[in-house]
N, C-alpha and C positions, 0 to 999 in steps of 0.2 A: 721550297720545291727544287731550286736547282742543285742546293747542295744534295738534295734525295736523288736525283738523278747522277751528278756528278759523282758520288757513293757507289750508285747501283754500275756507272758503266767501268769506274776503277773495277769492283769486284769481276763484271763479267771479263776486262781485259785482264784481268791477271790467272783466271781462270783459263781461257783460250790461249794466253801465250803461255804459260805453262802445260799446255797439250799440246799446242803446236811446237816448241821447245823440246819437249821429253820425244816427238816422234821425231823430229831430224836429231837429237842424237842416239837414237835405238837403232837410227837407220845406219848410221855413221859409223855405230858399235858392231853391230847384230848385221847387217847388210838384209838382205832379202827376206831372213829369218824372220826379221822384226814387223815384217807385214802381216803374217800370218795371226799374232795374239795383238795386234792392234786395240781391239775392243777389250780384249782382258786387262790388259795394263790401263788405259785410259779410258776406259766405259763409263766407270764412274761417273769421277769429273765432268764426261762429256753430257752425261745425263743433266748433271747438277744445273748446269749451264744454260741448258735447252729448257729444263723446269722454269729456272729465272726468267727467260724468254718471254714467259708467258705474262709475266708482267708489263711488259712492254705492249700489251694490246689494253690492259687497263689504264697504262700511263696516258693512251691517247682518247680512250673513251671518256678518263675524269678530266680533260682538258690539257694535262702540264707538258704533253708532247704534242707536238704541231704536226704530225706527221700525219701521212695518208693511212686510214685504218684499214681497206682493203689490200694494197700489193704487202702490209706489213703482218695482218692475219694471215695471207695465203703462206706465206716465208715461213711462216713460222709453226702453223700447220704440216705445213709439208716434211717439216722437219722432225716435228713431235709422233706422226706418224709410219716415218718411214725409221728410225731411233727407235721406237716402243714400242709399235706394232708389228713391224717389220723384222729388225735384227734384234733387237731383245728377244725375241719372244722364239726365237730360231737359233737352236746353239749352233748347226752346221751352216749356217748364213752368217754368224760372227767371225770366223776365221777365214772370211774369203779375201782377195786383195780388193777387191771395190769396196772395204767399209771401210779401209787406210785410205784410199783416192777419197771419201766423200769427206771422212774428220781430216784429212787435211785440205779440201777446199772451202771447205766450211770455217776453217779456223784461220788460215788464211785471209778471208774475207771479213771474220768477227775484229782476228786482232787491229784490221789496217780501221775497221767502221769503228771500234771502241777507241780507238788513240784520237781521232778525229773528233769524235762526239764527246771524248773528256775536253779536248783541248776548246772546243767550239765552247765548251759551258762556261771557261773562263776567258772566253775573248779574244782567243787566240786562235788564229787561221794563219797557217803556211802552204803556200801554193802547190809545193811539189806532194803536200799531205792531203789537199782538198781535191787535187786534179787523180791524185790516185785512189780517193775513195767513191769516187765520182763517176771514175773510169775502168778500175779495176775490174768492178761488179759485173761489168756487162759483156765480157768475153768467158768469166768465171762460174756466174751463175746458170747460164743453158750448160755450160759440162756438170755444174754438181745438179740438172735435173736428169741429165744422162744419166749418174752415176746414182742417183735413185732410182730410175726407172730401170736401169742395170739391177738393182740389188733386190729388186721386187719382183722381175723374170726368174732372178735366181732363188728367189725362195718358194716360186710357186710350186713346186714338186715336195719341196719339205710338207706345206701346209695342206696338201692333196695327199700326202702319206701319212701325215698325224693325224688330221681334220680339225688344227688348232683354229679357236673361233667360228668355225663350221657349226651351227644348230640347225638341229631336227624335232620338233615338237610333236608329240607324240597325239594320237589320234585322241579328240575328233577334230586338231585344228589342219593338220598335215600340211603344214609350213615347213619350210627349211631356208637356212642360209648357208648357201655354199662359198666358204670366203676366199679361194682363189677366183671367182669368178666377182668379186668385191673389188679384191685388187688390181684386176684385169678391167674394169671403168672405172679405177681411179685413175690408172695410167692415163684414160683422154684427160680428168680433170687437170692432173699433171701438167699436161702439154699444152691444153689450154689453160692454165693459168701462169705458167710460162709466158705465152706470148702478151698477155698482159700486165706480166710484172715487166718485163724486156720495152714494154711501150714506156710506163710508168719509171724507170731506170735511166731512160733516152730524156725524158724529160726531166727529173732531177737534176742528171746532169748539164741541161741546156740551162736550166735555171740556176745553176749554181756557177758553172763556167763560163758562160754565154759573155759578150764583151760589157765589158763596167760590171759585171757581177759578183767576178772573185775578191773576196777578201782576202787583206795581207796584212792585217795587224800582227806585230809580235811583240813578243815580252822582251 
């Protein structure tokens, strides 16, 4: 099982550093330009990645991850949602500059937690890697829940103009779901689950840096 994990976080970091990669040099090449097709050049991949994700809630339900199954479902929800409901599904929502701000906090975050979590599988902990995947999180993840709640403001007039995912069932049940009004109470889900991953995040970190806790074995 660990080689199965050490396998699965190779493939997700090499997938996330080759996104995050290809957007600082489109940015470097291209300047400002390169924000606007963000999601066309890397949509893909980004998807692919997020798919894989969802593994990582079965790795802790079958046991071989230790990890907390709620602040790691919420993460990863939020992401398969606002990815596949949100901007997939909205071509005028794909070219804005907040979906370049969220795949590059997002990737950001994946590359530094998959270098740490390969390296952790084979026994290896370096301080300045553990104190940065430990620390980074918790300045980085309330702006990438801004930068979702940003990009679901911006879509609500798209999904009010299409009526994508909008249902109206036809008489005699005279039901309907209006889904900009969906996405307007997910937004509190959002911000409250925010405050409870940001708890769960504070504590990781006390538990992993806290004094006598950090490991420093190297190869």
């Amino acid at each position: 099982m660990n080689m199965y994990l050490f396998v699965y976080d190779l493939m997700q970091f090499c997938g996330h550093s080759w996104i995050f990669t290809n957007m600082i040099i489109r940015f470097m090449t291209f300047g400002k330009d390169s924000l606007a097709d963000t999601f066309y050049s890397i949509g893909l991949v980004m998807r692919v990645c997020q798919l894989l994700s969802i593994l990582e809630i079965l790795h802790i339900l079958t046991g071989i991850d230790k990890s907390r199954l709620l602040p790691r479902f919420l993460q990863i929800t939020e992401r398969i949602i606002v990815l596949f409901v949100v901007i997939n599904s909205q071509e005028e929502v794909q070219g804005k500059y907040v979906v370049c701000v969220l795949f590059f906090l997002w990737n950001l975050l994946d590359v530094v937690r998959y270098t740490y979590s390969m390296l952790a599988r084979m026994g290896i902990y370096y301080l300045p890697l553990t104190w940065l995947n430990f620390s980074l999180c918790i300045p980085l993840y309330p702006l990438s829940v801004l930068a979702k709640a940003f990009a679901i403001c911006v879509s609500l007039p798209y999904f009010e103009y299409f009526g994508t995912y909008s249902i109206k069932l036809p008489f005699p049940f005279a039901f309907s779901i209006y889904f900009p009004y969906v996405l307007k109470m997910y937004l509190l889900v959002l911000f409250t689950g925010m405050c409870f991953i940001i708890q769960n995040l504070f504590s990781e970190r006390k538990a992993h840096l806290g004094t006598g806790n950090i490991k420093t074995k190297r190869s």
